[in-house]
TIDREN-731441 format. One record per residue (C-alpha): residue in one letter; x, y, z. Coordinates in Angstrom, 3 decimals. Example, Ala and Ser with C-alpha at 12.3 -4.5 7.8 and 13.67 -1.06 7.14 Angstrom:
BEGIN
site resn:A	xx:12.300	yy:-4.500	zz:7.800;
site resn:S	xx:13.670	yy:-1.060	zz:7.140;
***
This chain:
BEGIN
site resn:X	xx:91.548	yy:-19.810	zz:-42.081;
site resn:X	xx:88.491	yy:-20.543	zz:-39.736;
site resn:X	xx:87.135	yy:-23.768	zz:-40.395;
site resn:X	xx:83.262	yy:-23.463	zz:-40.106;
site resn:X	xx:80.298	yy:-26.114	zz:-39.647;
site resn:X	xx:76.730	yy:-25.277	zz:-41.082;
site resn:X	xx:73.892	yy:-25.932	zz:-38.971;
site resn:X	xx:70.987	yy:-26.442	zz:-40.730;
site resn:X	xx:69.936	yy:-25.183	zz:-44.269;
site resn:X	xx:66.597	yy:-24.166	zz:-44.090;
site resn:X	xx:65.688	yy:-20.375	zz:-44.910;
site resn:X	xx:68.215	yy:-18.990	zz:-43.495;
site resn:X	xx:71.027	yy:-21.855	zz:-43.171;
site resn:X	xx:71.205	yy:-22.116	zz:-47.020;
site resn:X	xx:72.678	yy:-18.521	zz:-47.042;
site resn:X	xx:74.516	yy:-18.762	zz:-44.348;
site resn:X	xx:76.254	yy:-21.551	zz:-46.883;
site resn:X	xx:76.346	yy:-19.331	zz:-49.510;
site resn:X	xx:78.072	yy:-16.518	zz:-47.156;
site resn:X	xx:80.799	yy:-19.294	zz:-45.982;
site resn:X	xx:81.397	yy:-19.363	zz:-49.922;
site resn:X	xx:82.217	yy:-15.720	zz:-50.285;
site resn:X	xx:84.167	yy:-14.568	zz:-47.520;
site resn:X	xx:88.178	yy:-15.747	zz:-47.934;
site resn:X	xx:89.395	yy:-16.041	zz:-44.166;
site resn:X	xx:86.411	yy:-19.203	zz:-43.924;
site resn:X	xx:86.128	yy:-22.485	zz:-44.746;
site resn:X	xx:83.070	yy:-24.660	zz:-44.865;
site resn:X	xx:83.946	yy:-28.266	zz:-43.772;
site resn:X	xx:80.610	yy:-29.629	zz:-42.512;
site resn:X	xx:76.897	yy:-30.047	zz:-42.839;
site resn:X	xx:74.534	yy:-31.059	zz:-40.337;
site resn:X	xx:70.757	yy:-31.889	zz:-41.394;
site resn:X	xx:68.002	yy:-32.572	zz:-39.357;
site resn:X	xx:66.485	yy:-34.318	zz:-42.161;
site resn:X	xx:67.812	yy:-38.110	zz:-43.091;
site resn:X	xx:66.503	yy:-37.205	zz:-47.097;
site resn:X	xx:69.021	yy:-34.083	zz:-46.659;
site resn:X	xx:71.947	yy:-36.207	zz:-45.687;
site resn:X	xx:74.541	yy:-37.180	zz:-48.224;
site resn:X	xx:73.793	yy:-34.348	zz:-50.212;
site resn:X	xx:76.064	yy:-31.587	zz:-51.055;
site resn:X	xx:76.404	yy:-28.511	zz:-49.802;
site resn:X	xx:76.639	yy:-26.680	zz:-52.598;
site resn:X	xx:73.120	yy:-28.312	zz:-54.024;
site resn:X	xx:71.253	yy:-27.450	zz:-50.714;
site resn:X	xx:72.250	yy:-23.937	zz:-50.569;
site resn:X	xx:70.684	yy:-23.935	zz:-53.983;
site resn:X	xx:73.950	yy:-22.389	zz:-55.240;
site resn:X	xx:74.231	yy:-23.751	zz:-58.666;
site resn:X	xx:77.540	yy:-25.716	zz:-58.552;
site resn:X	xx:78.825	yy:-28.364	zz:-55.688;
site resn:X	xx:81.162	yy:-27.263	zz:-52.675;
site resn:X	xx:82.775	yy:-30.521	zz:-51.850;
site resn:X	xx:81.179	yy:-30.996	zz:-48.575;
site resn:X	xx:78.823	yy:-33.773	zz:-47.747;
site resn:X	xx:75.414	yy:-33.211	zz:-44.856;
site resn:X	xx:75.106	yy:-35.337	zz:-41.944;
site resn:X	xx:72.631	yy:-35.570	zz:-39.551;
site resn:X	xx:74.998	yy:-37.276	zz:-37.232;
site resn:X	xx:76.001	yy:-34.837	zz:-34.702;
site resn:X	xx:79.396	yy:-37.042	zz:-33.625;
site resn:X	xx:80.522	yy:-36.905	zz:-37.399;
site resn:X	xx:80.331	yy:-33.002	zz:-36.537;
site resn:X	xx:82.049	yy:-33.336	zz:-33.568;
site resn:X	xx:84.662	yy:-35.152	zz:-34.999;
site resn:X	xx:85.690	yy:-32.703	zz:-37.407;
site resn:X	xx:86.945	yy:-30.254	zz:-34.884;
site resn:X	xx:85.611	yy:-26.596	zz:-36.142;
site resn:X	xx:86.317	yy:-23.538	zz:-34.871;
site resn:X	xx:82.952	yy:-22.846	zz:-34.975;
site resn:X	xx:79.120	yy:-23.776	zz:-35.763;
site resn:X	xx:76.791	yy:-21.135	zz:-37.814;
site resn:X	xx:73.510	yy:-22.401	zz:-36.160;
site resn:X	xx:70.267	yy:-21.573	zz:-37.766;
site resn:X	xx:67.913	yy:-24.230	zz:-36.728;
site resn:X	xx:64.339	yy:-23.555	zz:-35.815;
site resn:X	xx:64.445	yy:-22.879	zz:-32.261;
site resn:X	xx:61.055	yy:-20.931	zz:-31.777;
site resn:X	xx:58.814	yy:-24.601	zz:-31.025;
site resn:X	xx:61.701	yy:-26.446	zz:-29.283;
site resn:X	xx:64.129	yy:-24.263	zz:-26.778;
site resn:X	xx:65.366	yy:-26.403	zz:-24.966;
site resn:X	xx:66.233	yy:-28.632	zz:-27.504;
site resn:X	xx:68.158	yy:-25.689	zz:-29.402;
site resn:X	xx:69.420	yy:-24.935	zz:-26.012;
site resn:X	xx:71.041	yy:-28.363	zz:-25.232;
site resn:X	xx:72.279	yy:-28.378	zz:-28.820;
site resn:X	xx:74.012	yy:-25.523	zz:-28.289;
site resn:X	xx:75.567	yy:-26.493	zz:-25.040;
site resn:X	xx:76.786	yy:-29.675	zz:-26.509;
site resn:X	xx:78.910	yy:-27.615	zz:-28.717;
site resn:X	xx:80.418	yy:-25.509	zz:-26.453;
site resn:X	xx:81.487	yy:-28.242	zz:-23.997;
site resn:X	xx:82.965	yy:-29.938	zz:-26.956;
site resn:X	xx:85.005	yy:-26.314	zz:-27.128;
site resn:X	xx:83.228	yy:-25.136	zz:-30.483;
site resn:X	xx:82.216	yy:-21.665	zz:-30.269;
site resn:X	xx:78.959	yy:-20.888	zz:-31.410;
site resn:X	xx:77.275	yy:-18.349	zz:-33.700;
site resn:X	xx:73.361	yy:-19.049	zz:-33.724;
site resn:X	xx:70.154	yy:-17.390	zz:-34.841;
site resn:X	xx:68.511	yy:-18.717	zz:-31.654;
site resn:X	xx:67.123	yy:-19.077	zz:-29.297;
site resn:X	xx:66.658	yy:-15.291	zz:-29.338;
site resn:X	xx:66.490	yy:-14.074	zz:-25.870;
site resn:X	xx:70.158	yy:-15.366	zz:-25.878;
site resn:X	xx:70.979	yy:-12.154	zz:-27.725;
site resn:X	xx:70.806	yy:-10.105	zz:-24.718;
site resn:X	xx:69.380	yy:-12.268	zz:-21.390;
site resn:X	xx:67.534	yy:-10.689	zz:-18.986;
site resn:X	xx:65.021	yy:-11.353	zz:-16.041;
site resn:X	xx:63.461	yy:-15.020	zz:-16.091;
site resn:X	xx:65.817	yy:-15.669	zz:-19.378;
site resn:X	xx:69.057	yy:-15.491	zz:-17.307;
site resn:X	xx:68.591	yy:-18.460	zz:-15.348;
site resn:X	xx:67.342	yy:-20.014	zz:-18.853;
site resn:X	xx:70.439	yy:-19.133	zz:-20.593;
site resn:X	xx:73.072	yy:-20.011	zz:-17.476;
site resn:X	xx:73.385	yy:-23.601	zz:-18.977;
site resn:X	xx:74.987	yy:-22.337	zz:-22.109;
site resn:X	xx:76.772	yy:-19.668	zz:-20.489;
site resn:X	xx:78.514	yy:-22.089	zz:-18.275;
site resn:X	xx:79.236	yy:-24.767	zz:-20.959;
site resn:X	xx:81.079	yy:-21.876	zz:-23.036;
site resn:X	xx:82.900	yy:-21.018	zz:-19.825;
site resn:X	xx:83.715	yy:-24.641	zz:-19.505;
site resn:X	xx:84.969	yy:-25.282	zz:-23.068;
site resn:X	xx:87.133	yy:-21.440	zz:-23.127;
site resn:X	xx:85.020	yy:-20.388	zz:-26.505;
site resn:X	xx:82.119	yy:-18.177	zz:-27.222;
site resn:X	xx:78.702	yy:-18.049	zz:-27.828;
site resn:X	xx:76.607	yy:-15.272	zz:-29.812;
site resn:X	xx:73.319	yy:-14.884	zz:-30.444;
site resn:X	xx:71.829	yy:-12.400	zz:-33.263;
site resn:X	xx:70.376	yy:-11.752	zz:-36.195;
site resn:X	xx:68.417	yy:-8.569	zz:-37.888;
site resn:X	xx:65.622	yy:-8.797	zz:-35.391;
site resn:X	xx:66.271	yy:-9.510	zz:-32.725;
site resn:X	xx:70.036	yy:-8.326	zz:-33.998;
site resn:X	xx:71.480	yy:-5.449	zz:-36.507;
site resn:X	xx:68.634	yy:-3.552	zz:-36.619;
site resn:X	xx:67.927	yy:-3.272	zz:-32.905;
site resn:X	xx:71.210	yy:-3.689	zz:-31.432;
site resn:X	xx:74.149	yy:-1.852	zz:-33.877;
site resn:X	xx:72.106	yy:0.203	zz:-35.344;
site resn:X	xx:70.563	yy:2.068	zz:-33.598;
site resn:X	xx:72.854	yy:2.459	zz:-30.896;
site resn:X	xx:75.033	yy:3.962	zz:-33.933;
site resn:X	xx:72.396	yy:6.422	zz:-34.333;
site resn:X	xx:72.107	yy:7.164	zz:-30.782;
site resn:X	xx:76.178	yy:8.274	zz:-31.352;
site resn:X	xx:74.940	yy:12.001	zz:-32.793;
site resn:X	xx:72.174	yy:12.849	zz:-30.427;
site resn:X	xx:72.456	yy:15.265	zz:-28.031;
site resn:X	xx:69.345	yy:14.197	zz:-25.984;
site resn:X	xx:67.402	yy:11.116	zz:-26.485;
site resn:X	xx:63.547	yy:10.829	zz:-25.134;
site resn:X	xx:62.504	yy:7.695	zz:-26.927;
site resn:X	xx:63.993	yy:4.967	zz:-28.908;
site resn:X	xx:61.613	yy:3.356	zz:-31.421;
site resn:X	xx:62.910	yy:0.288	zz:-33.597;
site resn:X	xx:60.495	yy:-0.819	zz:-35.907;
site resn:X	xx:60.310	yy:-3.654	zz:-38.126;
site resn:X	xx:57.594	yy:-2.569	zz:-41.185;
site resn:X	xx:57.318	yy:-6.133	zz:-43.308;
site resn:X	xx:55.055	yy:-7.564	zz:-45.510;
site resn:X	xx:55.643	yy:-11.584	zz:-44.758;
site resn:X	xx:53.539	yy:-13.084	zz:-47.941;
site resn:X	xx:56.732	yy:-14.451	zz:-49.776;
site resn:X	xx:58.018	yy:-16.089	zz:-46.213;
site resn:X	xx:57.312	yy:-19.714	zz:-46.967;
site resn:X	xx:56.900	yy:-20.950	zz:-43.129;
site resn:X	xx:53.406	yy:-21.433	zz:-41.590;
site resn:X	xx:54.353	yy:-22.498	zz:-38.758;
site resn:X	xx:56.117	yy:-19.320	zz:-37.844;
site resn:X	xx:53.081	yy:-17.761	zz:-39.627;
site resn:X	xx:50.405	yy:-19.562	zz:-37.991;
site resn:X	xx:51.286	yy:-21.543	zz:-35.250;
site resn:X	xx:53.627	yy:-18.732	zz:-33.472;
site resn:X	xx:52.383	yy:-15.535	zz:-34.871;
site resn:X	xx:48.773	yy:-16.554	zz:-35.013;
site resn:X	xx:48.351	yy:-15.232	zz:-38.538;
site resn:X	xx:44.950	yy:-17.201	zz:-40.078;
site resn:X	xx:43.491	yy:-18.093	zz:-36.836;
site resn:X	xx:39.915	yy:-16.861	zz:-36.306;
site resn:X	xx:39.439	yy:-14.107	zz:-34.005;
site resn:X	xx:39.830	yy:-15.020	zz:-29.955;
site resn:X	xx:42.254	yy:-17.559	zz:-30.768;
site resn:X	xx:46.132	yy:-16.550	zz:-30.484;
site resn:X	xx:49.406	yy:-17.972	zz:-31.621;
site resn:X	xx:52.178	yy:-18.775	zz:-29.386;
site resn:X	xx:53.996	yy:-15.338	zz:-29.486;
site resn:X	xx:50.617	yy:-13.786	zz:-28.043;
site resn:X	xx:50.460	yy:-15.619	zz:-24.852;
site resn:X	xx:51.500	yy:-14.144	zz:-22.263;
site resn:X	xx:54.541	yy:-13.074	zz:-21.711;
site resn:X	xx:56.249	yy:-13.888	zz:-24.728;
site resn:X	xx:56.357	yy:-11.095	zz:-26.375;
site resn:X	xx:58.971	yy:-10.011	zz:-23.769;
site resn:X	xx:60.923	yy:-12.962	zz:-23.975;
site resn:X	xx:61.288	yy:-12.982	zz:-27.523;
site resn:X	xx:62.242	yy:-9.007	zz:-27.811;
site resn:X	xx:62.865	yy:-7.890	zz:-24.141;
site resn:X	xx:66.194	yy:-8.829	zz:-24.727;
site resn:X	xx:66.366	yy:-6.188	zz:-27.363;
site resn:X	xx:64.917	yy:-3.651	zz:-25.089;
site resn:X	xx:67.295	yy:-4.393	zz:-21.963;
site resn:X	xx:70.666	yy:-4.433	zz:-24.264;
site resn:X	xx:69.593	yy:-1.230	zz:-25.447;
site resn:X	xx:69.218	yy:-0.253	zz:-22.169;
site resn:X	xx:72.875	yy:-0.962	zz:-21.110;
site resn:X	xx:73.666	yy:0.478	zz:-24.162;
site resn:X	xx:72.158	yy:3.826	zz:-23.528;
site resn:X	xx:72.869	yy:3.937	zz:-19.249;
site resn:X	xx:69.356	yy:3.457	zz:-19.003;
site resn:X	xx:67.783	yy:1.575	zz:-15.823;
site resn:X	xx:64.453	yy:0.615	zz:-16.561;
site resn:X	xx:61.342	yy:0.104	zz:-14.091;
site resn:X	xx:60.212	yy:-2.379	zz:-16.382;
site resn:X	xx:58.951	yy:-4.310	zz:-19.626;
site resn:X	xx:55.054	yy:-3.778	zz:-21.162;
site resn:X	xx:53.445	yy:-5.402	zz:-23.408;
site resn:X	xx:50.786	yy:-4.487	zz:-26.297;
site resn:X	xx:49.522	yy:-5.740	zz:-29.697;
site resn:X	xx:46.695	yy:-5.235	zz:-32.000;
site resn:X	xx:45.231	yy:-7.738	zz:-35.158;
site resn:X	xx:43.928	yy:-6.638	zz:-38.496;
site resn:X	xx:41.436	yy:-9.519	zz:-39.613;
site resn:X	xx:41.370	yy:-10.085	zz:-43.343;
site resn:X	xx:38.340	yy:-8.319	zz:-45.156;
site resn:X	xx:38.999	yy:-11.000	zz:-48.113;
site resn:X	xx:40.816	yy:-14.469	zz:-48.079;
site resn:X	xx:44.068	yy:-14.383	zz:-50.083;
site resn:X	xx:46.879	yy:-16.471	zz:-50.720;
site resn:X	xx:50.499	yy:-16.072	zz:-49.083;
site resn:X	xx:53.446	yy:-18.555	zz:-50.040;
site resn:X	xx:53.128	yy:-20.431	zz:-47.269;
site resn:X	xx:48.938	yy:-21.118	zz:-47.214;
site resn:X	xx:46.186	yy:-19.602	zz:-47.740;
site resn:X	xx:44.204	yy:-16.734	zz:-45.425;
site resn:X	xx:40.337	yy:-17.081	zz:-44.878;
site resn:X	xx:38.587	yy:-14.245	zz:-44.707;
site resn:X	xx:37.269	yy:-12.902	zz:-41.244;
site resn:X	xx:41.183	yy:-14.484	zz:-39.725;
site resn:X	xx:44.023	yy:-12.557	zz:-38.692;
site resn:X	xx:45.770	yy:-11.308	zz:-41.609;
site resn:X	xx:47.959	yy:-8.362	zz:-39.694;
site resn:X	xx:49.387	yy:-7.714	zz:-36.482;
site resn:X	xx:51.192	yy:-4.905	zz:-34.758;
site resn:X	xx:53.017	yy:-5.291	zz:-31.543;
site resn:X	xx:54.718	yy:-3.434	zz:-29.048;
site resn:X	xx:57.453	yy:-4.255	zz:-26.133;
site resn:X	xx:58.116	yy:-1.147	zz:-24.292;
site resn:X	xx:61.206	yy:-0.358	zz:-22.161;
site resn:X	xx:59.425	yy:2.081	zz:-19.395;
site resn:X	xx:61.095	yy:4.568	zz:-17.273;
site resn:X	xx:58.352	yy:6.915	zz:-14.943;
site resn:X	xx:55.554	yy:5.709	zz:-16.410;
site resn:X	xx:56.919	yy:6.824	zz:-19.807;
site resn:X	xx:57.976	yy:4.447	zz:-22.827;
site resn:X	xx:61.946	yy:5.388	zz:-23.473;
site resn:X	xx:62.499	yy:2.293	zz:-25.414;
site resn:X	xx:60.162	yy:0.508	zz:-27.567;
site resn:X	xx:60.506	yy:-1.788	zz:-30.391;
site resn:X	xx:57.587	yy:-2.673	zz:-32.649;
site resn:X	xx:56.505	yy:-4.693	zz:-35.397;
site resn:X	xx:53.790	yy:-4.084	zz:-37.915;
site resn:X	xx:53.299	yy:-7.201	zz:-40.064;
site resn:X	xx:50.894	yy:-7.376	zz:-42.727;
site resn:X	xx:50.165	yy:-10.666	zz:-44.785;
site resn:X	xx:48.476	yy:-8.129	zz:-47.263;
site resn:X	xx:49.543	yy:-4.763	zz:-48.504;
site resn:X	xx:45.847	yy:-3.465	zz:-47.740;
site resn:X	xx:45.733	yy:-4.621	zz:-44.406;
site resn:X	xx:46.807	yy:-2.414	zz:-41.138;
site resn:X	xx:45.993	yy:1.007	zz:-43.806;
site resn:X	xx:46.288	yy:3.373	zz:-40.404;
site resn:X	xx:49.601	yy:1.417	zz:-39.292;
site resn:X	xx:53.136	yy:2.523	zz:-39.852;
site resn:X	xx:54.172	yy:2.006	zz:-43.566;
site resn:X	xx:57.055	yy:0.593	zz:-44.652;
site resn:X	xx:59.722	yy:2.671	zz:-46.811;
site resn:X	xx:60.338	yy:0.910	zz:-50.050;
site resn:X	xx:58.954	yy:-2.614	zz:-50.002;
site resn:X	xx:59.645	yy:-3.079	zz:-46.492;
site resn:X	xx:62.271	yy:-2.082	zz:-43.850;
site resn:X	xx:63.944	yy:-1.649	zz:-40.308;
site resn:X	xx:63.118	yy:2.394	zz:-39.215;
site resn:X	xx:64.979	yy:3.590	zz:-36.227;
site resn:X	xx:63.661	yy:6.381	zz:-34.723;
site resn:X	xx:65.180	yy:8.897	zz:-32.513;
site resn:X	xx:62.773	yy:11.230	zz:-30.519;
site resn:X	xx:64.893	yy:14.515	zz:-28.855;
site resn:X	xx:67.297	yy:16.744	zz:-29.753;
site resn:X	xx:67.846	yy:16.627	zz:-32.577;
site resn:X	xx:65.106	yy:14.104	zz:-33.799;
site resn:X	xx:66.186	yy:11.329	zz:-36.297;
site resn:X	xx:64.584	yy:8.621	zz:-38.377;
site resn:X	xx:66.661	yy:6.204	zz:-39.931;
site resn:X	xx:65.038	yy:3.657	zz:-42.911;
site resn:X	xx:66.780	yy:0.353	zz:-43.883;
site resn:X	xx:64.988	yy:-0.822	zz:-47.104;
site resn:X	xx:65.388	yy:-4.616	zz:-47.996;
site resn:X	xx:65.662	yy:-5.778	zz:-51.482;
site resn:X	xx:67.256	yy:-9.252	zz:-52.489;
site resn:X	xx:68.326	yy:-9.169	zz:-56.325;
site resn:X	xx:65.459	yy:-11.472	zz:-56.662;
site resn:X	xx:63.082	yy:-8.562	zz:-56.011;
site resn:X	xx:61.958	yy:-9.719	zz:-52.740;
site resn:X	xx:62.652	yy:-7.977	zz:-50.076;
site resn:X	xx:61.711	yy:-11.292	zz:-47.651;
site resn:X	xx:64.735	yy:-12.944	zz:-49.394;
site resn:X	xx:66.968	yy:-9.817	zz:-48.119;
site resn:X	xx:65.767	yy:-10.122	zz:-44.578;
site resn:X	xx:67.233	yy:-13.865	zz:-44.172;
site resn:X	xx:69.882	yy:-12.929	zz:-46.211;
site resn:X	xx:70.823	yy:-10.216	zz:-43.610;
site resn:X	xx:70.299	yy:-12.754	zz:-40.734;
site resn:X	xx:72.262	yy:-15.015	zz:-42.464;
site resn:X	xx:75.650	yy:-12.304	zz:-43.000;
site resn:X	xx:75.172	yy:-10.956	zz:-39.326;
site resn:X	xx:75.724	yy:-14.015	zz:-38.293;
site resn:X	xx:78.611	yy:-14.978	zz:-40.749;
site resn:X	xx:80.451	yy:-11.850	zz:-40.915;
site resn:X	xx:80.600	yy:-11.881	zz:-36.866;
site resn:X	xx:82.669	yy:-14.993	zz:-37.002;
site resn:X	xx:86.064	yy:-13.795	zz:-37.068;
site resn:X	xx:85.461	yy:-11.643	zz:-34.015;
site resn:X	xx:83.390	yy:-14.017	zz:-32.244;
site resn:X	xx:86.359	yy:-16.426	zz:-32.382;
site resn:X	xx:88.650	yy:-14.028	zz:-31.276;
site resn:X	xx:86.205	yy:-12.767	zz:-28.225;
site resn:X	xx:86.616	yy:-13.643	zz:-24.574;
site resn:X	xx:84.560	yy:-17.083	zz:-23.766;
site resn:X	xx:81.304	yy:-17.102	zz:-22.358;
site resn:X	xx:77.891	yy:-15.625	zz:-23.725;
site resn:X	xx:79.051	yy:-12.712	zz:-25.656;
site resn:X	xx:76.535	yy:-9.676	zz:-26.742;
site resn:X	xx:76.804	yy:-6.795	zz:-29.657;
site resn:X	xx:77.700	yy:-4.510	zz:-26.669;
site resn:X	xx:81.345	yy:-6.913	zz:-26.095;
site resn:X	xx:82.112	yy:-6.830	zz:-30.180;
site resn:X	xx:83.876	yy:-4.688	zz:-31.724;
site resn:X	xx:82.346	yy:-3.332	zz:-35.303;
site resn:X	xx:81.008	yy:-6.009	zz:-37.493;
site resn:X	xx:81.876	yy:-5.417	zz:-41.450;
site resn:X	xx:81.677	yy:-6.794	zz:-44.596;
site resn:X	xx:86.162	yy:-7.275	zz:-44.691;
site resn:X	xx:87.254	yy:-9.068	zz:-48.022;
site resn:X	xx:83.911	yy:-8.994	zz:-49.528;
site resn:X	xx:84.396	yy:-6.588	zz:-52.301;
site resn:X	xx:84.162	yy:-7.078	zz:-55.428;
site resn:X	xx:85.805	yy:-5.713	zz:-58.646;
***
């Protein structure tokens, strides 16, 4: 049994919770809150799961030290405070905890300027002999496994486009929204993820691990994006968009070889179903396309639906299980900063049901 700490249960730590729950070879023996009100409460009644699990939050990170885990699910925000997230993360390592986290994302896969930013954490796992990964469903699943899978039955490869084609109306965070993504600022203004350079930190990672995965040695990262303003204002979850603000966006970060895009992941996001009407559209109510330009050619559609009918709730759910269902072989890995490329196959072992 591999005795696991939550950390944090906000929209995607509350299903990591639930995830702990279902798979037999894990047990759930902490909490850790960043929020006092949080603190005290079950597990069981933050994950929203109906029914209490026996194991009390803290926000006090020695009473999470103390318990000795094999490892820490982390899923705290890490998008408006690296180096927090960072030193967080290297405080469990030392403490010889490995480490399965949502973030900071350009851990996935570092590269470039995010080597030297990730060496602190590499070291500290070094230093306590356990491992750290880094994933997700994007960055993660859908631009790591996946389409290298894909890549498996090709007999030449020209380009290789992951796209992410989501509506994000039902995802109830504005500051991701509108503070990173820029979505409801009038036009000239930009959110965090459009200043420069970014775009690349955030998703080159992708690009260069698909790089290694493929042979590929690339003369370098681009960057592009377009915004949609909104014709009308309209309400998401999370706030409300005025009209004549940026209600879509569609981004680029292209892997180059030659002059010539070989690797490319994009994003169209629309806060409105009307919005972006000459941008890719999504299969289903939303989904992860990979697609494979040569011989032959391939396209590959992941649809997301949670059995609430939203396919939002499906996309943190798969976060949420990437990052659970690695644990087993995380533990068992090598220490040091570990990538999808060291892994062996993730699966869903011992969760079906009869």
């Amino acid at each position: 049994m591999i005795r696991v700490v939550a950390w944090s249960t906000g929209n995607v730590g509350r299903h990591v919770i639930a995830g702990i729950d279902a798979r037999p070879d894990l047990e759930l023996v902490g909490v850790w809150v960043s929020s006092p009100a949080k603190a005290g409460k079950d597990a069981g009644e933050l994950a929203g799961l109906g029914r209490t699990l026996g194991v009390t939050a803290t926000n006090d990170v020695d009473e999470i030290l103390a318990l000795k885990p094999d490892v820490v699910l982390d899923t705290a925000m890490a998008d408006n405070r690296i180096f927090e997230a960072l030193a967080d993360i290297e405080k469990l390592l030392r403490a010889g905890i490995n480490v399965v986290a949502s973030g900071p994302v350009f851990l996935q896969y570092p590269s470039g300027a995010t080597v030297g930013m990730a060496a602190g954490v590499t070291q500290a796992a070094l230093d306590g002999g356990v491992s750290l990964f880094v994933n997700g469903v994007d960055p993660g699943f859908a631009n790591d496994a996946l389409p290298l899978a894909l890549t498996g039955i090709s007999e030449r490869i020209e380009e290789l486009r992951c796209v992410e084609v989501l509506n994000y109306n039902t995802y109830d965070q504005w500051m991701i929204l509108h503070d990173v993504m820029g979505f409801g600022m009038p036009p000239g203004e930009k959110g965090l993820l459009l200043q420069p350079g970014v775009l690349t930190m955030a998703w080159g990672s992708v690009v260069h691990q698909l790089a290694a995965g493929l042979d590929v040695e690339l003369d370098g990262v681009e960057e592009w994006y377009e915004q949609e303003l909104a014709p009308f204002a309209f309400d998401v979850d999370s706030g409300r968009i005025e009209e004549g603000t940026v209600g879509a966006l569609h981004f680029e970060v292209r892997g180059m070889v030659n002059g010539k895009a070989v690797i490319v992941l994009e994003h169209v996001t629309r806060l409105h179903d009307d919005l972006g009407a000459t941008w890719p559209k999504p299969a289903g109510q939303g989904c992860y396309r990979v697609v494979v330009t040569g011989e032959p050619n391939y396209t590959l559609d992941l649809q997301l639906m949670g059995t609430d009918g939203d396919h939002n709730t499906a996309g943190l759910k798969a976060t949420a299980m990437r990052l659970v269902n690695a644990v087993p072989a995380v533990v068992a890995a090598k220490p040091g900063l570990v990538t999808a490329l060291d892994l062996p196959l993730i699966t869903g072992k011992g969760l079906v049901v009869s």
